[in-house]
C-alpha positions, 0 to 999 in steps of 0.5 A: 498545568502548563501549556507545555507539559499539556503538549507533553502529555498529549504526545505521550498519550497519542504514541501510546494509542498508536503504538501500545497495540503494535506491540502487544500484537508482537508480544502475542504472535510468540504466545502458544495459545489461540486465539491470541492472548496477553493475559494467557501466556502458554509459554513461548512458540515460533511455530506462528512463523513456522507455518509457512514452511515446517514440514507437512506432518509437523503441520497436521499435528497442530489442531490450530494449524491444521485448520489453516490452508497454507496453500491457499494463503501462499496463493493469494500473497502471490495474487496480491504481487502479481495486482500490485506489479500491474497497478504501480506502472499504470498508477505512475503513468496516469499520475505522471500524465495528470500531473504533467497536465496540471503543472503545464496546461494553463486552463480555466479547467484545471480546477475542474480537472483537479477534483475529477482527477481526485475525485476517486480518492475520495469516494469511499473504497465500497463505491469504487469496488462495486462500481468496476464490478457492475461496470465490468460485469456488462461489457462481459468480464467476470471478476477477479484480479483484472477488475481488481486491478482496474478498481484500485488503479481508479484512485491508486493514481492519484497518490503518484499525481500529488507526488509527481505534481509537487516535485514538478512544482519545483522544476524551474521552467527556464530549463525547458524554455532553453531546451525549446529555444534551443530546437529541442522537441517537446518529446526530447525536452521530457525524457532529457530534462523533465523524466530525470529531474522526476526520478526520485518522486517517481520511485517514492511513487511507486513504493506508496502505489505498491504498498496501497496496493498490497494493503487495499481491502475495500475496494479489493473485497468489492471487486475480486468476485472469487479471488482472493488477496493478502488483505481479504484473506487476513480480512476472512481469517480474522473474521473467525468467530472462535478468533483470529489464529496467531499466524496473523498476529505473526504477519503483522510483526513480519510487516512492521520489522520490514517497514521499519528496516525499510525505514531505517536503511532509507534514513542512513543513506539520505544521511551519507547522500547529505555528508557527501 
């Protein structure tokens, strides 16, 4: 076997393993039986997707529905939205500080700094959520979406500060030395020149910040006390001992067309912005 055709396998055999059972969670999510199942096909079924605004009645009819609280489901997606839309805009600004540090603060710290500022990205997510748990839990805040949030922000800032801090690697210097000898305060200098020339690295930030966010489990289950999340509320229903019911298998494709359509839309406009 040639090198090339080993390649050529390799890449097949790993697609497969990513994306095999992607598409068998779809293909389940339109099975009527549960929990899910290929090989036990009942025939097809949008009332996994249905769940979340048929009618009250049609609900209790269902024995697997039924057992399911809708409201409580609904609540925590919301408690997930209102976590992720507090943590984007602090993990941006302490990305953008360190970052900003890191690029332009000549020390003999700066290695130092770089591993203690990465160094939350690296600790296991159980470590961070226990910690802000105890932490916060002494200065006399119970837990719940605050610590969540203060949990996640310890190691969500980092992802920004890679980000921000590769797009301020390309800035060229010069412009800010103008600007300088120009009279140009260091204050005006960031928001004229340094902020704008950030903007697209600082949405891209902000979608990753959001989406590790809304996906976070570890870290969240640790600190959320008696809260609940989007993750941790899939995470306690697919911890069912009879299985999972097929609402989750129905989330999951929802989550992937929109990730793909997201994917999709980001592809053809970097096209058009490159033939304009």
């Amino acid at each position: 076997m040639t090198s090339n055709r080993l390649l050529t396998f390799y890449t097949w055999a790993f697609l497969v393993f990513m994306f095999a059972p992607l598409l068998l969670m779809i293909l389940t999510s339109f099975n009527d039986t549960s929990p899910p199942s290929v090989t036990d096909w009942q025939g097809l079924t949008f009332k996994w997707y249905e769940f979340f605004w048929m009618p009250e009645t049609d609900l209790r009819a269902d024995d697997v529905l039924r057992a399911l609280d809708r409201d409580r489901f609904v609540g925590c997606f919301g408690n997930s939205l209102r976590v992720a839309l507090t943590v984007v805009p602090l993990a941006l600004i302490l990305g953008l500080a360190g970052a900003v540090m890191l690029t332009r603060w000549q020390s003999r710290a700066n290695g130092l700094l770089w591993w203690v500022l990465l160094s939350p990205m690296l600790a296991p997510g159980v470590v961070l959520g226990l910690s802000a748990l105890v932490f916060w839990g002494r200065v006399g805040v119970n837990a719940g979406l605050f610590t969540i949030v203060m949990a996640q922000v310890t190691f969500i800032a980092g992802y920004p500060m890679l980000i921000l801090m590769a797009r301020l690697q390309r800035q060229p210097v010069e412009m800010e030395e103008a600007a300088m000898d120009l009279g140009a305060s260091p204050l005006r200098i960031f928001f004229r020149i340094t902020l704008p020339f950030l903007a697209p690295a600082l949405v891209s930030a902000g979608v990753i910040a959001f989406l590790a966010s809304m996906e976070n489990y570890n870290t969240t289950m640790f600190a959320k006390g008696g809260s609940c999340t989007f993750a941790t509320e899939i995470g306690a229903m697919a911890r069912n001992p009879n299985g999972h019911p097929p609402v989750i298998n129905a989330v999951g494709t929802v989550i992937i067309l929109l990730t793909v359509a997201a994917a999709v839309t980001h592809a053809m406009l970097q096209r058009k912005d490159h033939r304009a």
